[in-house]
NUFI-635103 format. One line per field, with one value per residue (C-alpha): residue in three letters; x, y, z. Coordinates in steps of 0.02 Angstrom, whole numbers, plus 50000, padded with zeros to 5 digits. Example, Ala and Ser with C-alpha at 12.3 -4.5 7.8 and 13.67 -1.06 7.14 Angstrom:
residues 2
residuo = [ALA; SER]
u = [50615; 50684]
v = [49775; 49947]
w = [50390; 50357]
This chain:
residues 627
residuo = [UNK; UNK; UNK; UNK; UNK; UNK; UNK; UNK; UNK; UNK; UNK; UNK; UNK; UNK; UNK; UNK; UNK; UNK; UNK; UNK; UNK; UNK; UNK; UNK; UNK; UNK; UNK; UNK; UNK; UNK; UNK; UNK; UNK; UNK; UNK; UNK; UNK; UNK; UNK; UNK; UNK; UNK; UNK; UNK; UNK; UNK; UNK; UNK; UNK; UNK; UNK; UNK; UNK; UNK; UNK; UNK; UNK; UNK; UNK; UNK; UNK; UNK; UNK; UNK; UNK; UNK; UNK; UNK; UNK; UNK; UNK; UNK; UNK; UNK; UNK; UNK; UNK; UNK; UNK; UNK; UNK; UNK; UNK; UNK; UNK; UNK; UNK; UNK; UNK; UNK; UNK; UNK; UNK; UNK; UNK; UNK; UNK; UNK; UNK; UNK; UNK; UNK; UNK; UNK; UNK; UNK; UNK; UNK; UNK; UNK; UNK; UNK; UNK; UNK; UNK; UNK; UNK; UNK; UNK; UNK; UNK; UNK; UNK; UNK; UNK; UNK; UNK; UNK; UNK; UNK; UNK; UNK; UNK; UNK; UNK; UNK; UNK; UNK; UNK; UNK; UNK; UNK; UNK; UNK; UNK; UNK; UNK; UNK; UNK; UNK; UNK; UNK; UNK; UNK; UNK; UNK; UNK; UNK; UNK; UNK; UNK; UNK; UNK; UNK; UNK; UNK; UNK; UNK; UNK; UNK; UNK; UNK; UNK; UNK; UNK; UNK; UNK; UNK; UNK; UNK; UNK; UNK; UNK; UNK; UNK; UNK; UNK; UNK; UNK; UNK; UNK; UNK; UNK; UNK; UNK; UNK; UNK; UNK; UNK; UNK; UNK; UNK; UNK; UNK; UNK; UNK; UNK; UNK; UNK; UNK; UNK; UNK; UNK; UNK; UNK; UNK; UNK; UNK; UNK; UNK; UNK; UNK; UNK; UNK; UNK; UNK; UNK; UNK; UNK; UNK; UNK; UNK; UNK; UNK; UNK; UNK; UNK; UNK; UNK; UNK; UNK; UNK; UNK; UNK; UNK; UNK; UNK; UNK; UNK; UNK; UNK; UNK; UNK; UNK; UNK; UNK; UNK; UNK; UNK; UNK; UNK; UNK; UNK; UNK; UNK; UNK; UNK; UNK; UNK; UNK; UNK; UNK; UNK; UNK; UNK; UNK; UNK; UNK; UNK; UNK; UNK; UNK; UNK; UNK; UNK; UNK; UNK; UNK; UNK; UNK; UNK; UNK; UNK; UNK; UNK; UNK; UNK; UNK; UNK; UNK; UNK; UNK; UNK; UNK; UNK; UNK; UNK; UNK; UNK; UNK; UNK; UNK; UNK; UNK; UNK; UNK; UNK; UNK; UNK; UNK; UNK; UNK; UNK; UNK; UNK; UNK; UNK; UNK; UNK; UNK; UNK; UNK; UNK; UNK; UNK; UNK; UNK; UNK; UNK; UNK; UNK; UNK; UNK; UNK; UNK; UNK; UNK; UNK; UNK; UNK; UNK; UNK; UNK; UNK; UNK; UNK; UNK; UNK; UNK; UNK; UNK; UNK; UNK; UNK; UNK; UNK; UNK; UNK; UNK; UNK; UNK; UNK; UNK; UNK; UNK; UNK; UNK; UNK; UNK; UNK; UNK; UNK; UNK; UNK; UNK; UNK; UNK; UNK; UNK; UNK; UNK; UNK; UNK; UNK; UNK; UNK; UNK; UNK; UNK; UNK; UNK; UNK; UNK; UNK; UNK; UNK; UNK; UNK; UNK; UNK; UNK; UNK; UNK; UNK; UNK; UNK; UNK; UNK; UNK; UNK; UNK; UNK; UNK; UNK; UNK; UNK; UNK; UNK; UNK; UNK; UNK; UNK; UNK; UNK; UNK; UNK; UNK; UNK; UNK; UNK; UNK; UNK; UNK; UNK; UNK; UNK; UNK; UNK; UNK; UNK; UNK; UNK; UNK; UNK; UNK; UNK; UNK; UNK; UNK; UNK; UNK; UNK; UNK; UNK; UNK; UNK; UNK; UNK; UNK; UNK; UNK; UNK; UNK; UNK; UNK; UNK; UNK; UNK; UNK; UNK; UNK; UNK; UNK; UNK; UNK; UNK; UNK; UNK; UNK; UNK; UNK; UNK; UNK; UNK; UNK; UNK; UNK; UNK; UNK; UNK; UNK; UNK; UNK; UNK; UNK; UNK; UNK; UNK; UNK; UNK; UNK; UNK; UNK; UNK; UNK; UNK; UNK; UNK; UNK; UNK; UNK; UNK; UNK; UNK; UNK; UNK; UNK; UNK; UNK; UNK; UNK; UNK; UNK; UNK; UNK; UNK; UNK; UNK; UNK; UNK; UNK; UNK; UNK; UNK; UNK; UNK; UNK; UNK; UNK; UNK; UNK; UNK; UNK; UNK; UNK; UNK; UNK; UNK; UNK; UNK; UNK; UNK; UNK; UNK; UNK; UNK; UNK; UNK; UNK; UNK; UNK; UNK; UNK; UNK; UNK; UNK; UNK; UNK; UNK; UNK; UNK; UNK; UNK; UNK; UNK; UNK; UNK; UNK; UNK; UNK; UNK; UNK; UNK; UNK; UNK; UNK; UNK; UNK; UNK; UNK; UNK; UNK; UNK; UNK; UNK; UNK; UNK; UNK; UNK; UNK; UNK; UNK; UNK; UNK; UNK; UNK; UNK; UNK; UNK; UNK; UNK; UNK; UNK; UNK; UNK; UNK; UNK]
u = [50062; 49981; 49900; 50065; 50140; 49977; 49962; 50148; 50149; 49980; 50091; 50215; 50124; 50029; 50199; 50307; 50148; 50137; 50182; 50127; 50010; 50104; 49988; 49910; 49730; 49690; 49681; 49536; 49438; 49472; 49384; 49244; 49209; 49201; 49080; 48961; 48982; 48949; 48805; 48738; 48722; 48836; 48904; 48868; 48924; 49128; 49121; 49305; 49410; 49422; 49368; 49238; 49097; 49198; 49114; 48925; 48882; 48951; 48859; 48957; 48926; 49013; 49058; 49191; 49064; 49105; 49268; 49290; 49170; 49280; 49443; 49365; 49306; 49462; 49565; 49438; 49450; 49646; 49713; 49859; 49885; 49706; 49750; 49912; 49835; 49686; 49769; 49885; 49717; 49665; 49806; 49797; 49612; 49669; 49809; 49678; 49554; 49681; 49716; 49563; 49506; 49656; 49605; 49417; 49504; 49575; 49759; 49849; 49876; 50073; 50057; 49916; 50049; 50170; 50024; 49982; 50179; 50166; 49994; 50103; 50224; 50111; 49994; 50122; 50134; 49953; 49957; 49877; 49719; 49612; 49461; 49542; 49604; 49444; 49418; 49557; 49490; 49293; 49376; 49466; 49319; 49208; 49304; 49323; 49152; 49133; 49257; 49164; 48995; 49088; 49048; 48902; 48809; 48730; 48888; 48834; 48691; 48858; 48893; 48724; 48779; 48981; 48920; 48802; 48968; 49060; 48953; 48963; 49134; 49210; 49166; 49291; 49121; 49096; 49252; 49132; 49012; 49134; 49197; 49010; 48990; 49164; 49082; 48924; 49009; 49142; 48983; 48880; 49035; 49072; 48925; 48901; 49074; 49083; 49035; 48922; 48772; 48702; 48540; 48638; 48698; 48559; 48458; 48612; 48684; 48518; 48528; 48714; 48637; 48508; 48643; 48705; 48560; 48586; 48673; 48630; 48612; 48640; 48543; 48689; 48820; 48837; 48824; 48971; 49104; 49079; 49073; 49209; 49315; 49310; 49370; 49556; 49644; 49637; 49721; 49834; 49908; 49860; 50009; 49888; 49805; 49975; 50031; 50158; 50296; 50302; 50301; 50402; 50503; 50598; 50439; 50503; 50623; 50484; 50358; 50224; 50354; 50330; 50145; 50124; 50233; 50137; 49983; 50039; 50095; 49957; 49813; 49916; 49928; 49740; 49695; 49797; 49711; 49551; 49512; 49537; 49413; 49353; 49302; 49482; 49579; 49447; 49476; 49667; 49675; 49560; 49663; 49847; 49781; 49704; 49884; 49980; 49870; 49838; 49970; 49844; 49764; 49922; 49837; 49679; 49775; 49856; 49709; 49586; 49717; 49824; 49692; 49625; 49812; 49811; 49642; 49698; 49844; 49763; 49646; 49795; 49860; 50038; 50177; 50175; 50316; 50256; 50094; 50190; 50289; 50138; 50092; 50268; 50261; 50438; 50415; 50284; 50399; 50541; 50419; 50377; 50540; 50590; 50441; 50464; 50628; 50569; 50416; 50549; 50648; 50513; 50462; 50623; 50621; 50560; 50481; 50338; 50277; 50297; 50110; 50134; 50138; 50303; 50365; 50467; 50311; 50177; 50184; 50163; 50266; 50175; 50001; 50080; 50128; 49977; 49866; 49948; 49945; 49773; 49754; 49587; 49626; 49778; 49845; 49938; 50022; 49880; 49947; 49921; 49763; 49692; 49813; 49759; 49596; 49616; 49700; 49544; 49633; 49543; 49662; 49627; 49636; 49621; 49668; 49471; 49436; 49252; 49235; 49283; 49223; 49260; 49308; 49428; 49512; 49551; 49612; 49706; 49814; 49816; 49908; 50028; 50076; 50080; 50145; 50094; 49904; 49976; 49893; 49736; 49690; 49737; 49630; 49492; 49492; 49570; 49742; 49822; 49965; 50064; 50108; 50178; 50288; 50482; 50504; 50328; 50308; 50434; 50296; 50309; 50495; 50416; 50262; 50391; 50515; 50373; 50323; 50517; 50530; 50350; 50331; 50191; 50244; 50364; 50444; 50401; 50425; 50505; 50558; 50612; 50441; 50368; 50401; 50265; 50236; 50124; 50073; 50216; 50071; 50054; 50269; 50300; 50483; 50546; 50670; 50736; 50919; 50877; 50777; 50751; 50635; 50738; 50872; 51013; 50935; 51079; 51069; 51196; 51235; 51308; 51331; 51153; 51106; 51218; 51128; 50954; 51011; 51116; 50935; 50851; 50950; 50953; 50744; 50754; 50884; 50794; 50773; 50895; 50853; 50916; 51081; 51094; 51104; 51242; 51324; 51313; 51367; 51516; 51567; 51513; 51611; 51763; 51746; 51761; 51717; 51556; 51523; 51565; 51465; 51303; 51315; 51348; 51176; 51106; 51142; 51099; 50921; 50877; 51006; 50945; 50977; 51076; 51116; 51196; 51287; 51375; 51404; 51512; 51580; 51639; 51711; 51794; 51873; 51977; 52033; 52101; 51986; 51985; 51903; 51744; 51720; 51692; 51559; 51489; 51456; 51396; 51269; 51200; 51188; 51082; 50967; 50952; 51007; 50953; 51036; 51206; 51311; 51306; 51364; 51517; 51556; 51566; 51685; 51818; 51834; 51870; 51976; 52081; 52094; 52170; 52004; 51983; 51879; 51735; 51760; 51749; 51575; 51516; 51560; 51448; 51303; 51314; 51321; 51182; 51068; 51142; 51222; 51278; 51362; 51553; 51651; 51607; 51654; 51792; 51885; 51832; 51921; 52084; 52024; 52028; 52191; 52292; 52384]
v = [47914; 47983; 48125; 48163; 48259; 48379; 48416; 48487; 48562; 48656; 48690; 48755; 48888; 48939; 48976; 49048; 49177; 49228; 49390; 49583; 49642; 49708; 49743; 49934; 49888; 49785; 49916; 50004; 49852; 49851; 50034; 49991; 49854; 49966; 50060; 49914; 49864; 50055; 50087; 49920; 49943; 49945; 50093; 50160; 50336; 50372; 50470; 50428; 50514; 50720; 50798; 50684; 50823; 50948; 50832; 50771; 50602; 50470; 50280; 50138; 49945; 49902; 49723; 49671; 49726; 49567; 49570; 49711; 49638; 49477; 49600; 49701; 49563; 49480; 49666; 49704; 49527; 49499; 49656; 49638; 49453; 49435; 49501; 49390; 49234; 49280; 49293; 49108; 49037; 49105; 49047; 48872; 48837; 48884; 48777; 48648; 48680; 48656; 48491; 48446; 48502; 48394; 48221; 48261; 48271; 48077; 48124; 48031; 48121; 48122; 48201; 48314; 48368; 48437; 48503; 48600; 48656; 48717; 48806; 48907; 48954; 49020; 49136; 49177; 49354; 49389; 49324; 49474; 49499; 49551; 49490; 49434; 49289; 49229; 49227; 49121; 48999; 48973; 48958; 48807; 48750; 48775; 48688; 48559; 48544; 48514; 48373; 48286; 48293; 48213; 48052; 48114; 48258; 48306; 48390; 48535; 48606; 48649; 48790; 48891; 48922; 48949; 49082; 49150; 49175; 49251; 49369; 49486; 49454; 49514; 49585; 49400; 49297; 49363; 49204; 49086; 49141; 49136; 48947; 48901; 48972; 48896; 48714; 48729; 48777; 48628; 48481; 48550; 48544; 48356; 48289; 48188; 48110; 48254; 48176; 48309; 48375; 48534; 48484; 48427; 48594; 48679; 48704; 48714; 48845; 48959; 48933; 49010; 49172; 49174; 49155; 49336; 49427; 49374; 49531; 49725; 49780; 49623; 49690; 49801; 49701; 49646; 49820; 49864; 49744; 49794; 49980; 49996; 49890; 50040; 50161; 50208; 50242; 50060; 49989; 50143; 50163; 50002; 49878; 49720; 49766; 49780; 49653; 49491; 49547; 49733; 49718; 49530; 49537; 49376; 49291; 49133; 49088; 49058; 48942; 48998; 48903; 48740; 48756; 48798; 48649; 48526; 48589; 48586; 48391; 48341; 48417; 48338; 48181; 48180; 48216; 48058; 47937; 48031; 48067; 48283; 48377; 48525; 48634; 48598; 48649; 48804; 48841; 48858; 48921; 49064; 49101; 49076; 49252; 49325; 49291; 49362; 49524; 49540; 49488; 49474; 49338; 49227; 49195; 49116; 49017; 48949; 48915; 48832; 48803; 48677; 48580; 48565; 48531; 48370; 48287; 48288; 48190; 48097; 48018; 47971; 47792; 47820; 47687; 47563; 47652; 47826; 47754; 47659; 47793; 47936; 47813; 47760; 47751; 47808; 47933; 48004; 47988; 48081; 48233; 48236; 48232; 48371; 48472; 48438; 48505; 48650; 48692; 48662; 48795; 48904; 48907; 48965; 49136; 49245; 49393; 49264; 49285; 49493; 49543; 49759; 49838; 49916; 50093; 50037; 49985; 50123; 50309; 50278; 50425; 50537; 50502; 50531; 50707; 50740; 50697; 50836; 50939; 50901; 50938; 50934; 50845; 50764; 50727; 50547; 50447; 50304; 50149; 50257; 50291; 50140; 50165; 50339; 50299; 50130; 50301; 50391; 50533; 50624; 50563; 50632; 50451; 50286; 50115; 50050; 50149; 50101; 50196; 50379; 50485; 50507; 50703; 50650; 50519; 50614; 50782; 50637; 50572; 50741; 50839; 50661; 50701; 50903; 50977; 51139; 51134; 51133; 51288; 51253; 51097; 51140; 51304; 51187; 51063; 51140; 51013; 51049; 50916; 50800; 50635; 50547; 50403; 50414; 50302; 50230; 50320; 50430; 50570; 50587; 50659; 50817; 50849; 50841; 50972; 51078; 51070; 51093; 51268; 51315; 51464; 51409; 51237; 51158; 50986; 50972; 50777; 50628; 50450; 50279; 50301; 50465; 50642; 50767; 50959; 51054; 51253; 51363; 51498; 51349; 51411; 51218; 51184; 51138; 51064; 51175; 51141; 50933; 50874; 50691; 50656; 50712; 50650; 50771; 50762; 50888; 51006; 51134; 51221; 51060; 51177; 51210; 51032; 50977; 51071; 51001; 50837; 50845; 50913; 50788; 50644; 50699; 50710; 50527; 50422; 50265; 50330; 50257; 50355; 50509; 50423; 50372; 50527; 50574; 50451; 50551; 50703; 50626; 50564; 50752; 50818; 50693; 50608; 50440; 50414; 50509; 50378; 50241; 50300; 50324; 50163; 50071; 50157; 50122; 49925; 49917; 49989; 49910; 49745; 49724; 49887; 49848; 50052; 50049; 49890; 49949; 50108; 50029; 49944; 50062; 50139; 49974; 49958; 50156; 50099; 49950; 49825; 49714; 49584; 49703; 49756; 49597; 49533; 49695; 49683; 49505; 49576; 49681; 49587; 49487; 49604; 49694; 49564; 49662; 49813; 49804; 49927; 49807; 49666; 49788; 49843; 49665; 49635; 49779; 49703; 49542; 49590; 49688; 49529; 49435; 49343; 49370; 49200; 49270; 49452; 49414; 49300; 49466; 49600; 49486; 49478; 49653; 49688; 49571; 49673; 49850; 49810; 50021; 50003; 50079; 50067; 49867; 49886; 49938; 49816; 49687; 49719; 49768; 49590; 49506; 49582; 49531; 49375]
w = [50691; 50539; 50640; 50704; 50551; 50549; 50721; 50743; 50588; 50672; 50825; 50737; 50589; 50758; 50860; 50714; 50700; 50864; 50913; 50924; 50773; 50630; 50523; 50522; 50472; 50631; 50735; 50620; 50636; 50832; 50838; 50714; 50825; 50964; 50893; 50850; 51043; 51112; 50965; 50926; 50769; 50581; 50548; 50369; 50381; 50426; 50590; 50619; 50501; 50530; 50338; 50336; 50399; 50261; 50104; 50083; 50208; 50107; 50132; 50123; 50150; 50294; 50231; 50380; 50522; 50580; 50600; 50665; 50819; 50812; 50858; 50982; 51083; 51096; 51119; 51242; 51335; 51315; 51255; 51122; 51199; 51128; 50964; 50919; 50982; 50875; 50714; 50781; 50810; 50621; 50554; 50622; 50567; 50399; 50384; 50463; 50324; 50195; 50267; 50265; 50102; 50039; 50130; 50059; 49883; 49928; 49959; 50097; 50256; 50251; 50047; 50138; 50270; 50121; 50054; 50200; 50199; 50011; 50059; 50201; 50083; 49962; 50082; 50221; 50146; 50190; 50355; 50454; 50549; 50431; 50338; 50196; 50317; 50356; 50187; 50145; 50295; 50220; 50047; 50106; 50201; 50038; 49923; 50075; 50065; 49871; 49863; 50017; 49915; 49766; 49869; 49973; 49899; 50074; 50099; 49991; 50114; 50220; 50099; 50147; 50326; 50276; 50153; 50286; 50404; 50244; 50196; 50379; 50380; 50203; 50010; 49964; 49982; 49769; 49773; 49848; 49703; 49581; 49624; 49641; 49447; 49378; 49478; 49367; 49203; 49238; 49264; 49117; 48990; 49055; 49011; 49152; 49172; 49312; 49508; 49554; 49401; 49382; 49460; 49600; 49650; 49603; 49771; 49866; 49752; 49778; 49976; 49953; 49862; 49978; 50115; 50047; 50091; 50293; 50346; 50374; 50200; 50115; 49952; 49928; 49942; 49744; 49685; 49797; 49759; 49600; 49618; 49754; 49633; 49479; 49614; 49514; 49677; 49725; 49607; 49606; 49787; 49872; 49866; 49875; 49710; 49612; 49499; 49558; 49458; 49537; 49697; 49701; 49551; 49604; 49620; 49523; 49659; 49781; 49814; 49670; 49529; 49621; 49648; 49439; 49376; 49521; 49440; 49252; 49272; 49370; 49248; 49102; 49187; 49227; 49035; 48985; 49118; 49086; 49258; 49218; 49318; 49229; 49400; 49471; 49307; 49292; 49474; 49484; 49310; 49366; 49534; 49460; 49337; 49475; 49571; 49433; 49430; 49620; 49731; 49879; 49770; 49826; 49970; 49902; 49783; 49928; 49982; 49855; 49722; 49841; 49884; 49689; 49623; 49780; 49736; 49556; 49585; 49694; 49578; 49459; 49431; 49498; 49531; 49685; 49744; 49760; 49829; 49958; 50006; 50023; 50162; 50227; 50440; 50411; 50312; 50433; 50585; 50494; 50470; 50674; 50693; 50605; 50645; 50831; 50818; 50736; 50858; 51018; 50923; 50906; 51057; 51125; 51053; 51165; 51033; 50995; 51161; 51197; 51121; 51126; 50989; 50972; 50935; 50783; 50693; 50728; 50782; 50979; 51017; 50888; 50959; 51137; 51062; 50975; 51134; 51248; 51072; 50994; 50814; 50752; 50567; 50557; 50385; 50368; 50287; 50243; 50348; 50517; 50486; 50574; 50730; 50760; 50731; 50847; 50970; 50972; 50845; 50668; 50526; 50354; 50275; 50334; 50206; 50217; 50064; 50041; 50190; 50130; 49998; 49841; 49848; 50002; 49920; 49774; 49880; 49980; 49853; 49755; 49902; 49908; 49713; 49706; 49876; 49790; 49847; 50022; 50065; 49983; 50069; 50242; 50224; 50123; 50276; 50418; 50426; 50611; 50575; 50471; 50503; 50386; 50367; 50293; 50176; 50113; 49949; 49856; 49852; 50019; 50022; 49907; 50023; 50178; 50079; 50068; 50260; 50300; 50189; 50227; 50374; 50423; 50484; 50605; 50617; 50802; 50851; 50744; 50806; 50707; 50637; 50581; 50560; 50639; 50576; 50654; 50657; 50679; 50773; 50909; 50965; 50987; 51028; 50842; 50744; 50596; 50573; 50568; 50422; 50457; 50322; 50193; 50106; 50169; 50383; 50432; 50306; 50282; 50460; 50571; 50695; 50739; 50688; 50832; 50954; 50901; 50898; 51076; 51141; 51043; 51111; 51294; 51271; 51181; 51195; 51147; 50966; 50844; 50713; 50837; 50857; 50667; 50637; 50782; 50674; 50512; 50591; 50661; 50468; 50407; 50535; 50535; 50714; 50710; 50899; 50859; 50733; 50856; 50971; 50872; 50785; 50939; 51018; 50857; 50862; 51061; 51023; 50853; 50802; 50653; 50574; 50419; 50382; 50550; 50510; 50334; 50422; 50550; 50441; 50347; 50482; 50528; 50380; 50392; 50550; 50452; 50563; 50423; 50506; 50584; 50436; 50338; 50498; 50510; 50305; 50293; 50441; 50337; 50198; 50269; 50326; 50159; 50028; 49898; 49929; 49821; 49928; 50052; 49932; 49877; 50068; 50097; 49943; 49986; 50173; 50104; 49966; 50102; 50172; 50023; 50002; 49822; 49801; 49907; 49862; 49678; 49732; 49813; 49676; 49558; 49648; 49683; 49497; 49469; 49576; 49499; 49326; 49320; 49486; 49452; 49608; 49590; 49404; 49443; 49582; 49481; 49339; 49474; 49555; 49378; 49318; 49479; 49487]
């Protein structure tokens, strides 16, 4: 029974993950791993990217060679299937690890189960398959290892061959140094009252930096985590490397809050007994900054903190009660039960097991285009770099920074800010297209206003992904009335818009974004079947598209569908809660239908997330002032 818990809470983190890769990097590592297969040997130089032969060879420490030989042997064995159950399988070992570390640490295996759970919740944002995973997996299994050889010290020759594995797999083994340093400062300032001694981890802690040098260039490896890490455009343009409270500004009402006041009580609580742990307070201290400044640091937190935070309240004195009920049979069977239910639900839905890629995610349709139209440099937006390299295309830039040169990474993100060097840097590097993304930096809308008024360039393919430009000498059928990268996609003449997008839509009728914007033109042009008829296509093809679901209901509510409107708004409210038109939308349909109660609810969280917003300024105060 007390297996139970852990092995369906396995089941289940291994299920919910399941599914075709999301994330854009895996396919780079898919291609590097290609390489190692067809050369056999590391690649130092970038041969993939198109500029790269325009700048001086640049040399650069492949640290996740491994890897990327771990993804294309299991693309190259089971295709994308290969790939998702991959990153399950990744997943699962991790969440094992975590349990593990926790039982090493003393903690019951019910309290280790929760554990596990508050783990999840803390790294589920950097679930991808990439090598910071594997990190995340031998931290656990280090700091598994150090609480073991708090009874046994034996345990601490496992480190060697985990930092041997770490070390051709990702630059994260400097954590595994860093945890190995914060264990030696915490036993020499406890003067013995600490289980394992300096001299204890001495040998062990030299067959770890020994361990380092194991791999092709393992000499270098030092000198570039610390090098790569001054680069400015890391910290600048990589979302990973921004700080908590940017990119999730409502941090405290998820899991991290829990995990710092579980900490907080349980360090103060070991200081009064006595039984603190300098290397587990240094530890989580350390990664709960590194959290707060990184957001990809979440993940290792998860990781090593979890554990840390577990053994030190298991080594408290705590009350009978609490003790009996960490090891409660019924307390153990209520978990399975609700776990089972939750697997058998899982395993219902039917998008866990479809493994392609699909065209909403990355620019299929683009690369189709550009592999009957081969441009020689293509000039992206930075997460389809890996795809087009994984496609066998030249992108300009690809998000595995270490890899490109300095001179192309600052052209790179200097053409993103000043669309004025356009001409420059596709004379400079010979640019034959642009692929680039909608919405994934605001800099992007100038560069693609400057490709949509340049002569020289024509929008020649777009889909729910990307917008493509491309010579205008090539006489490519075009688009030049539609503009769907822009903020006004019809621009001023709906006649001719009409006729691109009618051609448009009979070329590609499974593109929403085409019929989104049959939708707009009907509400420019005043048809309301028009509208119907595009957001209908719209919600057939994507479900989920919350612009298409406050546009219909919108429309709804003129033809005084009261009802539609107020399910069409609570849709997508849902699927962008943070988006306070949607919260107003949803407050006018039920206000129309004398449901003041809820539309007065939904008028203040709209003003919560947009303070300035008028039109909700304004029916509240009508709402207030009626009887």
């Amino acid at each position: 029974m007390r297996a139970l818990p852990i092995a369906l809470l396995l089941a289940l983190l291994m299920v919910r993950n399941l599914g075709p890769p999301i994330d854009f990097d895996v396919w780079y590592h898919v291609r590097i791993g290609q390489e190692i297969q067809r050369t056999g040997a590391v690649p130092h130089y970038d041969t993939l990217t198109g500029a790269a032969d325009r700048v001086e060879p640049h040399y650069y420490v492949n640290d996740e060679w491994g890897m990327g030989w771990l993804c294309w042997q299991l693309y190259r064995s089971w295709g994308y299937a290969g790939l998702a159950w991959g990153l399950s399988a990744l997943i699962g070992l991790l969440a094992l690890a975590v349990f593990l570390a926790c039982r090493a640490g003393g903690v019951p295996a019910l309290p280790a189960t929760l554990c596990v759970l508050l783990a999840d919740a803390l790294m589920q944002t950097r679930y991808a398959l990439r090598p910071h995973l594997v990190t995340q997996l031998l931290a656990a299994a280090m700091i598994a290892l150090l609480l073991r050889a708090e009874r046994s010290p034996r345990w601490l020759w496992g480190l060697p061959p985990v930092f041997v594995l770490w070390s051709n797999v990702h630059a994260g083994v400097s954590l595994g140094v860093g945890l190995l340093g914060l264990w030696w400062i915490g036993s020499l300032l406890s003067s013995g009252r600490f289980p394992l001694s300096w001299r204890q981890l001495a040998l062990p802690t030299l067959g770890c930096l020994v361990a380092l040098l194991c791999r092709p260039d393992g000499h270098k490896l030092p000198m570039y985590v610390l090098t790569h890490f001054r680069r400015p455009q890391v910290y600048e343009w990589v979302m990973e490397w921004q700080p908590l409270t940017r990119v999730m500004p409502d941090w405290w009402m998820g899991p991290l809050p829990l995990f710092l006041l579980l900490a907080l009580v349980g360090f103060l609580l070991a200081w009064r007994q006595k039984r603190l742990k300098l290397p587990y307070l240094f530890a989580c201290l350390a990664l709960s900054y590194f959290a707060f400044r990184w957001v990809r640091a979440l993940g290792e937190l998860g990781a090593v903190g979890v554990p840390l935070m577990a053994a030190t309240w298991a080594a408290l004195t705590l009350s009978e009660r609490l003790t009996k009920l960490a090891r409660s049979p019924l307390a153990s069977f209520l978990l399975s039960l609700i776990l089972g239910l939750l697997l058998a639900r899982e395993c219902t839905r039917p998008e866990h097991f479809r493994f392609e890629p699909g065209r909403h995610i990355y620019p299929v349709g683009a690369v189709e285009f550009l592999e009957r139209h081969p441009a020689k440099v293509i000039f992206n937006s930075n997460q389809f770099g890996g795809y087009l390299v994984f496609r066998h295309q030249k992108p300009f830039f690809h998000s595995v920074m270490s890899a490109i040169a300095d001179p192309l990474l600052r052209d790179y993100f200097a053409l993103r800010q000043n669309p004025e060097l356009l001409g420059e840097m596709v004379s400079r590097y010979g640019l034959g297209a642009f692929l680039l993304h909608y919405e994934y930096f605001d800099d992007l809308s100038r560069l693609i206003a400057a490709l949509d008024q340049s002569p020289d360039w024509d929008l020649v393919y777009f889909d729910d992904v990307a917008v493509l430009y491309m010579p205008s000498r090539l006489g490519l059928p075009t688009y030049r009335a539609l503009h769907p990268g822009r903020p006004d996609p019809l621009g001023p003449d709906l006649l001719a818009a009409r006729a691109e997008l009618e051609r448009y839509l009979a070329e590609s009728p499974g593109v929403a974004r085409g019929w989104l914007l049959w939708a707009t033109l009907g509400e420019r042009t005043g048809d309301p079947a028009m509208q119907a008829e595009g957001y209908q296509k719209v919600l057939e093809l994507t479900p989920d598209n919350a612009q298409a679901r406050l546009g219909r209901a919108r429309l709804r509510f003129a033809a005084r569908d009261f009802a539609g409107a107020a399910e069409d708004a609570r849709e997508a409210v849902r699927l962008a809660p943070g988006y306070a038109p949607a919260r107003f939308n949803l407050a006018v349909a039920l206000a129309a239908q004398n449901d003041l109660k809820g539309a007065k609810r939904a008028l203040d969280r709209c003003l919560q997330l947009d303070p300035g917003f008028q039109p909700a300024i304004e029916l509240k105060s009508r709402l207030t002032s009626s009887p």
